[in-house]
C-alpha positions in Angstrom: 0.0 0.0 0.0 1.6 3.3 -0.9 0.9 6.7 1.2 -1.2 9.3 0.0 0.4 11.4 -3.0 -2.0 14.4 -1.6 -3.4 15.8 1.4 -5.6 18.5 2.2 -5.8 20.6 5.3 -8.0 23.2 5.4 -10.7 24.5 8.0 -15.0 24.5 7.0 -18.2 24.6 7.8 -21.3 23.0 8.0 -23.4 24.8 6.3 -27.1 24.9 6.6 -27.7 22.2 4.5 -25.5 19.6 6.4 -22.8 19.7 3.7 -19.4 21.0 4.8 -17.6 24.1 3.1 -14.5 22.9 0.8 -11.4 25.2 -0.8 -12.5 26.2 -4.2 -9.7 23.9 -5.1 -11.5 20.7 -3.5 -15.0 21.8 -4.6 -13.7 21.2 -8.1 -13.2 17.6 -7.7 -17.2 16.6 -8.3 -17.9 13.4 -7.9 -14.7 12.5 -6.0 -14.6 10.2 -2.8 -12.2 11.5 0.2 -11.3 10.4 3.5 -12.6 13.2 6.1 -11.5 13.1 9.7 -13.5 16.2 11.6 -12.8 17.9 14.6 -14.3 21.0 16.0 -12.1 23.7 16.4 -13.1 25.1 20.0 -12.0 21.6 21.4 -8.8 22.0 19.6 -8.7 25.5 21.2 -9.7 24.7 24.5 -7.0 21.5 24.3 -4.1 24.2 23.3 -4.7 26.3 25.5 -4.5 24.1 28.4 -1.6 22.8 27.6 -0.2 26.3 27.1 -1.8 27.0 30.5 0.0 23.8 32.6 2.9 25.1 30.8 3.1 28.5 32.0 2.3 27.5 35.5 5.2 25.1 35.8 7.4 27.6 34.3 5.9 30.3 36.5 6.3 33.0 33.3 2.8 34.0 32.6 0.3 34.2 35.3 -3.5 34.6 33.9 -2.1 33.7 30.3 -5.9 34.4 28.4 -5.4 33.8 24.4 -8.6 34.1 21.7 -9.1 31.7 19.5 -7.4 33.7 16.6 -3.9 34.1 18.9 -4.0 30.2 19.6 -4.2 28.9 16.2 -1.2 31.1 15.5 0.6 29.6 18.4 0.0 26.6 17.7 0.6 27.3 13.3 4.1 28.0 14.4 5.1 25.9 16.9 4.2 22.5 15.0 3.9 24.3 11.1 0.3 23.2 10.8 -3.1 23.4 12.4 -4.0 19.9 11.7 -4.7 18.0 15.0 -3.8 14.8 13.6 -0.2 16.0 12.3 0.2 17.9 15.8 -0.5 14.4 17.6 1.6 12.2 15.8 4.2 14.7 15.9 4.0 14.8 19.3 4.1 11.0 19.8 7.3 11.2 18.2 
């Protein structure tokens, strides 16, 4: 079995109609079958930031550390180069 030649990462919505919102790059490819993993952001969010929270508090630098949404997915963008949970995980399993 050979690994995927391409993957997509890229954040949606459900939209009213139950479908999810695709890259107009994806919405192109009518008719063709993917894998989807989904997973909300605000529990991605709320897992960052308490890690970044027990982090802090051992290190004892930031006391109160509050981050939006916006500020985490940056953190978190350039800490580990992507925003996808499952790259972050296995990464991290490493």
């Amino acid at each position: 079995m050979q690994p995927p030649q391409t993957t997509y990462t890229f954040i949606g919505r459900v939209l009213p109609d139950g479908h999810l919102s695709l890259p107009a790059e994806l919405a192109m490819e009518n008719g063709q079958a993917f894998e989807v993993t989904v997973r909300p952001l605000d529990e991605t969010y709320e897992t960052v930031s308490r890690y970044l929270e027990g982090k802090t508090e051992k290190e004892g630098c930031f006391e109160g550390i509050v981050l939006p949404a916006e500020e985490i997915e940056k953190a978190v963008e350039s800490a580990f180069g992507t925003t996808d949970i499952d790259e972050i995980i296995a990464q991290v399993r490493r």
